[in-house]
Steps between C-alpha positions, in 0.01 A plus 500: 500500500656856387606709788236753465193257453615308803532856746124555329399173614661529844303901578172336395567191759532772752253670391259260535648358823486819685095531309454193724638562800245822591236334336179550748224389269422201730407658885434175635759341407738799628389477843542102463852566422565777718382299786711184465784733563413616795371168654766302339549100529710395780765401323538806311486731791847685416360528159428818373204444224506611197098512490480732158388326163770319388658539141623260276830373506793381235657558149447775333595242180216284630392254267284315724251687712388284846140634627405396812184589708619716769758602789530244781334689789831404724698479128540729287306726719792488728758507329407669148594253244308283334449132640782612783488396825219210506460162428369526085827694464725246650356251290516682170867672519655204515358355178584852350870474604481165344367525145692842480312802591635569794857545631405325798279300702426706840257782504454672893493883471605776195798540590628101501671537122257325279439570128312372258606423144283534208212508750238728689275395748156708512179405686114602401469686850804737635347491883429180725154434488302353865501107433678487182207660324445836337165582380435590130498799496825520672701328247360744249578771684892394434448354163674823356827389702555190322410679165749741577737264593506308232472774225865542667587179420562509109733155513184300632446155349339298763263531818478255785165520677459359885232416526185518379435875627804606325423348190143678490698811583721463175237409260264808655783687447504349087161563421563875690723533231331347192773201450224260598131542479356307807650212760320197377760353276751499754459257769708471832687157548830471645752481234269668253657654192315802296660661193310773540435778128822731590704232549567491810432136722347481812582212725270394774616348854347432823589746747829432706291594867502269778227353442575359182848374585429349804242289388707415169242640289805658334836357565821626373502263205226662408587868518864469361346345155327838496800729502699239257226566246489834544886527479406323170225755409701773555810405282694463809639106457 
């Protein structure tokens, strides 16, 4: 990428990052936030939440985009990063270390000296929502962040979805833009593969939370043969 295209691609990152972090479109979820931080979980107690929406994270050469659902409310809520600090995030940077994306396997706070390569990780909502669940018309309320974010992206080739929210997210986010005219061609499965009319793919995986990998509903078998094929999506093998 030329020197100046890549500095334009880096301001509108930042842009969009610091759009995010004083978004207040979603009161509820605000106070939600605002309140773990204060209370705190016992075993973050020396912790000093990060409790603002939480912006994507990764190469500005992305060629993969990851969208998740939302912040962990003791995760990425607390530390600022997506999938940092909680249990789906110690089960996915591992596997990102391994088929390449990431120079290494530990994620615990900003400042712990991981990068990704050729990859960005997103999510559908930017604040913790109560119980894992933010309403409708909270995620449309930050819709325009992951438009914004990827319009930044111009090396995208591939999105992973995580789940099932995620993956409604992205295609919402297609027909918002006229690449696709409705959802009902597209079906959720994990391991799903959609060439979709701009040519980008979108890949479709269970969610890495706690839930799923405890009761092997996805295993790491399972999740690496997601980021292998989008390695091979991407142009990246």
């Amino acid at each position: 990428m030329p020197s100046a295209r890549k500095t334009h691609t880096a301001t509108e990152l930042a842009n969009v990052s610091a759009n995010i972090v004083a978004c207040t479109r979603c009161p509820r979820l605000r106070e939600y936030c605002t309140a773990l931080g204060e209370t705190k979980r016992r075993a973050y107690l020396d912790w000093d939440y990060w409790t603002l929406p939480v912006p994507g994270f990764g190469d500005i050469n992305a060629r993969v985009l990851i969208v998740g659902l939302a912040p962990g409310a003791h995760g990425a809520n607390r530390t600022g990063r997506p999938f940092t600090g909680d249990g789906a995030g110690y089960f996915m940077y591992p596997v990102l270390y391994e088929t390449g994306f990431s120079n290494q396997p530990d994620a615990t706070d900003r400042d712990d000296g991981l990068k990704l390569r050729y990859a960005r990780i997103a999510s559908i909502c930017r604040c913790a929502p109560p119980g894992d669940k933010p309403t409708p018309q909270e995620i449309r309320n930050c819709a325009p962040h992951l438009a914004a974010e990827i319009a930044a992206l111009p090396r995208l080739r591939v999105v992973v979805a995580l789940g099932r929210i995620a993956f409604d997210g992205y295609l919402n986010f297609l027909i918002a833009q006229g690449i696709i005219d409705s959802r009902r061609h597209y079906a959720f499965t994990h391991g799903a593969e959609h060439r979709l009319p701009n040519g980008m793919v979108l890949l479709a995986s269970y969610h890495p939370s706690l839930r799923n990998t405890n009761t092997g509903r996805l295993n790491k078998a399972m999740f690496t043969k997601i980021f292998v094929r989008a390695r091979e999506l991407a142009g990246l093998s």
